[in-house]
C-alpha positions, -999 to +999 in steps of 0.1 A: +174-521+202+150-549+188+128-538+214+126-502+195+127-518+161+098-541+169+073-510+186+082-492+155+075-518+130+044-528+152+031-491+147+035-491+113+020-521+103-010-519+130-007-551+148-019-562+184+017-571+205+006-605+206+019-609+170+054-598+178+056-614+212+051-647+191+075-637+164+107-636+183+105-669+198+140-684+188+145-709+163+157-746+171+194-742+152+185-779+144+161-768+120+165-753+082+176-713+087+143-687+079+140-651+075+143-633+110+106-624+120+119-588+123+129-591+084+095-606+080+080-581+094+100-555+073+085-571+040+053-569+047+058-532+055+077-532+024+048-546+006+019-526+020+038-495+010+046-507-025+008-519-030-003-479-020+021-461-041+011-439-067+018-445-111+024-420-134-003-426-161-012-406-195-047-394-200-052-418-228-043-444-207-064-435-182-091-434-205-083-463-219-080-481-187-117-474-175-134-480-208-114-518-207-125-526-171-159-512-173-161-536-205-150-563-185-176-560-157-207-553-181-210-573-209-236-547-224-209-523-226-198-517-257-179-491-283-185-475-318-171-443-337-148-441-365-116-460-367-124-472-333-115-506-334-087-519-363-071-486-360-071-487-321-091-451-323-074-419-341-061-406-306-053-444-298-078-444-270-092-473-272-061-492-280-064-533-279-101-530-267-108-547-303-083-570-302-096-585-267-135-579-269-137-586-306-156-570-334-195-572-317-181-552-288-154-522-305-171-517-340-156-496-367-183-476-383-185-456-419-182-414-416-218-410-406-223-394-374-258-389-372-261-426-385-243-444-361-250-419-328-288-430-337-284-467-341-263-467-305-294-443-291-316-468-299-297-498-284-294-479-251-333-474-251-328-517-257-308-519-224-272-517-238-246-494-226-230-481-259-198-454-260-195-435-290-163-416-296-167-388-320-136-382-337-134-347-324-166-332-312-168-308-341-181-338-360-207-340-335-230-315-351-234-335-377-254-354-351-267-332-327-303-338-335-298-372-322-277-363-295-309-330-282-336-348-296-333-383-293-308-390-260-313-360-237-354-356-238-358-396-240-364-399-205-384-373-199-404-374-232-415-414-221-425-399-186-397-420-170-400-452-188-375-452-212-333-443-201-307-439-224-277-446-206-252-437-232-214-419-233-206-398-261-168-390-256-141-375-274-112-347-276-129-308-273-123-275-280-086-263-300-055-283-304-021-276-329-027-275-360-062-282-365-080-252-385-112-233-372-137-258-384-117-284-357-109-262-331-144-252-310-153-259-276-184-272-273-185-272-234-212-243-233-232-257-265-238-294-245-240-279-208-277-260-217-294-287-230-314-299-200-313-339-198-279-340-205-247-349-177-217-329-189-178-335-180-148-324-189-114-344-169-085-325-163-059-352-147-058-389-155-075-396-119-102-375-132-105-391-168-107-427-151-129-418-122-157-393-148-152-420-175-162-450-150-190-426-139-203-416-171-205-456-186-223-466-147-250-438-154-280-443-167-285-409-183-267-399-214-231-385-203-211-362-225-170-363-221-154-335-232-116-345-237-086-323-251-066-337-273-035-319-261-040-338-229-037-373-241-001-374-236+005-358-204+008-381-177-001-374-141+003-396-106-023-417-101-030-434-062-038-465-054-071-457-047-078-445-083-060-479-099-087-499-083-114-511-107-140-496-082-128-463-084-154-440-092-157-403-092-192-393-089-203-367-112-212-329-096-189-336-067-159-305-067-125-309-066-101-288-052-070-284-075-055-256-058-070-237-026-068-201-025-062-180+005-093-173+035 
């Protein structure tokens, strides 16, 4: 019977025989009791399953999560928008991000969207990595001629020189309660302007994989949120909880196959 136990636990966790033949040497009963190697060998398994499992996370969170550990790895990260920073964001997006990176890194800025879109433009032509949240993308069009004009055609207006790697992200398209004038979807608007990237997350592994994506790029990136999302949580794998995780943008993903 410890025979079986010990193939099966040998299976499981991968290791050579060698490593079991060693651990059921008997102990000396002159010396303090341990754990049985079999029970030690039933914790790690223990632990290499917990370490794999999946969390339930909410979009926000999600969100949230990338924007703070992609802060964390590049200093030249940094966010702006309305109500972004004291407030922790009107969608609460970029909850505690001020309280841990401070007021030079999560700025609060007046309502002036073509202002403050062109002042983070120009520090991403300076080699900074700027995130502006729009407090829904209708507001947007108040800076759309800095968005067209001054982030999409920068590269190719300077003949390559000049990038613009800069993230303009926020919640798309209709939600309850929020009249015409907040409701449009700008997904068709922002996908024909050549120079920009354009994505729109569905799940939580998608908003943290896109959202890692879109701050690593070094073209300007448009996030196309829904505010109805925010709050729905989804499992998210081990794989997609590490700080690497990355979804590169223009790859597919297959949410549910259809027949062939």
């Amino acid at each position: 019977m410890v025979h079986e136990h010990c193939q099966a636990l040998q299976r499981d966790l991968h290791c050579p025989p060698r490593f079991f033949m060693h651990a059921f040497v008997l102990n000396d009963p002159s010396t303090p009791p341990v754990l049985h190697p079999i029970h030690q060998a039933e914790n790690l398994l223990a632990q290499s399953k917990r370490s794999m499992a999946t969390v339930d996370m909410t979009v926000r969170d999600a969100i949230n999560s990338a924007i703070d550990e992609e802060m964390d790895r590049d200093e030249k990260v940094y966010v702006l928008g309305e109500e972004v920073a004291q407030y922790d964001g009107a969608y609460k997006v970029t909850k505690g991000l001020y309280q841990k990176y401070g007021a030079k890194r999560v700025i609060d800025t007046p309502i002036t969207e073509m202002g403050f879109t062109g002042m983070a433009i120009g520090s991403a032509y300076k080699d900074l990595r700027p995130i502006v949240e729009f407090m829904t993308w209708n507001f947007s069009m108040q800076a759309i001629d800095q968005v067209i004009n001054s982030a999409a055609k920068q590269y190719y207006m300077s003949a390559g020189d000049i990038a613009c790697p800069i993230v303009f992200r926020g919640p798309n398209g209709n939600a309850a309660g929020t009249s015409a004038q907040h409701s449009q979807c700008f997904a068709a608007w922002y996908s024909s302007v050549p120079g920009l990237k354009v994505v729109s997350p569905y799940n939580s592994e998608d908003a943290r994989g896109l959202t890692k994506a879109a701050i690593r790029d070094n073209n300007p990136v448009v996030i196309l949120e829904h505010e109805l999302m925010y709050g729905t949580s989804f499992p998210v794998s081990d794989e997609a909880q590490s700080h690497d995780f990355v979804i590169p943008i223009g790859r597919q993903r297959y949410e549910r196959r259809g027949a062939t």
